[in-house]
C-alpha positions as a Python dict, from the first residue, in 0.01 Angstrom:
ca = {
    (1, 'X'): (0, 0, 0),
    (2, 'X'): (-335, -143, -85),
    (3, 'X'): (-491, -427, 66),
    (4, 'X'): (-501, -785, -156),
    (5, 'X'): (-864, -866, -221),
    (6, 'X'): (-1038, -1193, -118),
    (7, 'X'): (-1201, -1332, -406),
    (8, 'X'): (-1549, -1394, -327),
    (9, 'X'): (-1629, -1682, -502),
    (10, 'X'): (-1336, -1914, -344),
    (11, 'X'): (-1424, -1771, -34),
    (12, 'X'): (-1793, -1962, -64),
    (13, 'X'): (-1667, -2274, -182),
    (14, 'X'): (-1310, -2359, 47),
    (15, 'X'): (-1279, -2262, 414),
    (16, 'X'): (-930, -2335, 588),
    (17, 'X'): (-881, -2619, 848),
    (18, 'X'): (-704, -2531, 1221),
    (19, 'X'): (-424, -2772, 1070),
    (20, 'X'): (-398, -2478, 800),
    (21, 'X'): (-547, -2726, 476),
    (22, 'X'): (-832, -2610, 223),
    (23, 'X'): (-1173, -2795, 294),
    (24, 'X'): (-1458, -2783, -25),
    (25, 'X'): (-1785, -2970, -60),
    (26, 'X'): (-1857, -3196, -372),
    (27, 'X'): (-2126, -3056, -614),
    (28, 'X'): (-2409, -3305, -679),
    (29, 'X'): (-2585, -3337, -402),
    (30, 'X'): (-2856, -3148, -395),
    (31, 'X'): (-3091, -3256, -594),
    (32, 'X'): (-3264, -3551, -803),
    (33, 'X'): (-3132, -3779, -536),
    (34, 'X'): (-3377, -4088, -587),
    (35, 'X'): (-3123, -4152, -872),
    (36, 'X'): (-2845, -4154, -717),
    (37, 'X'): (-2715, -4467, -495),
    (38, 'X'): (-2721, -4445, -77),
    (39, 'X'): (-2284, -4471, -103),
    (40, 'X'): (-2279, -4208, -356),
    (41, 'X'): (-2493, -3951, -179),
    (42, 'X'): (-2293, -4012, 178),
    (43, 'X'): (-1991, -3978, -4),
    (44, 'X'): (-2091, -3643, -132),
    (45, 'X'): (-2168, -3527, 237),
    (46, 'X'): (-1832, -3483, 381),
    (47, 'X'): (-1595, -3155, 335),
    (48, 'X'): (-1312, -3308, 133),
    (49, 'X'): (-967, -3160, 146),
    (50, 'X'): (-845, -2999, -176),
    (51, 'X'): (-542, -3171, -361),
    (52, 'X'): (-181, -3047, -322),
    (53, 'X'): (-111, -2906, -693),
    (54, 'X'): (-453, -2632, -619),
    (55, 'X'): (-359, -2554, -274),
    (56, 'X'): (-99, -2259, -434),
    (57, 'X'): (-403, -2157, -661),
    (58, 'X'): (-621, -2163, -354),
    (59, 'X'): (-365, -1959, -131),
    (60, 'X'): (-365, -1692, -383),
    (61, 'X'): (-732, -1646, -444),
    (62, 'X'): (-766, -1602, -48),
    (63, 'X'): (-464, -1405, 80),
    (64, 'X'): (-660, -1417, 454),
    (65, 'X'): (-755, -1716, 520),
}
């Protein structure tokens, strides 16, 4: 039997929590910051945890953890 492949590119963006959730960053906050307002840009700098109805999607694209 082969092994299931990790998909690489869901494997850079979502890392699982001890508590076994998915954990992403939000995109925009890199650059051309002056623009953007002091709440928006600390609101952007926590790990948010992803939404029930992807976590199945999520699962599948990394079968390891």
């Amino acid at each position: 039997m082969p092994k299931i492949k990790t998909n690489r590119a869901a494997a850079k963006r979502f890392k699982k929590t001890a508590s076994g959730k998915f954990v992403f960053s939000k995109s925009h906050a890199n650059h051309i910051l002056t623009h953007k307002s002091t709440k928006r840009k600390r609101r952007l700098r926590k790990g948010h945890i992803i939404d029930k109805t992807n976590v199945r999607e999520v699962r599948l694209l990394l079968p390891n953890g």
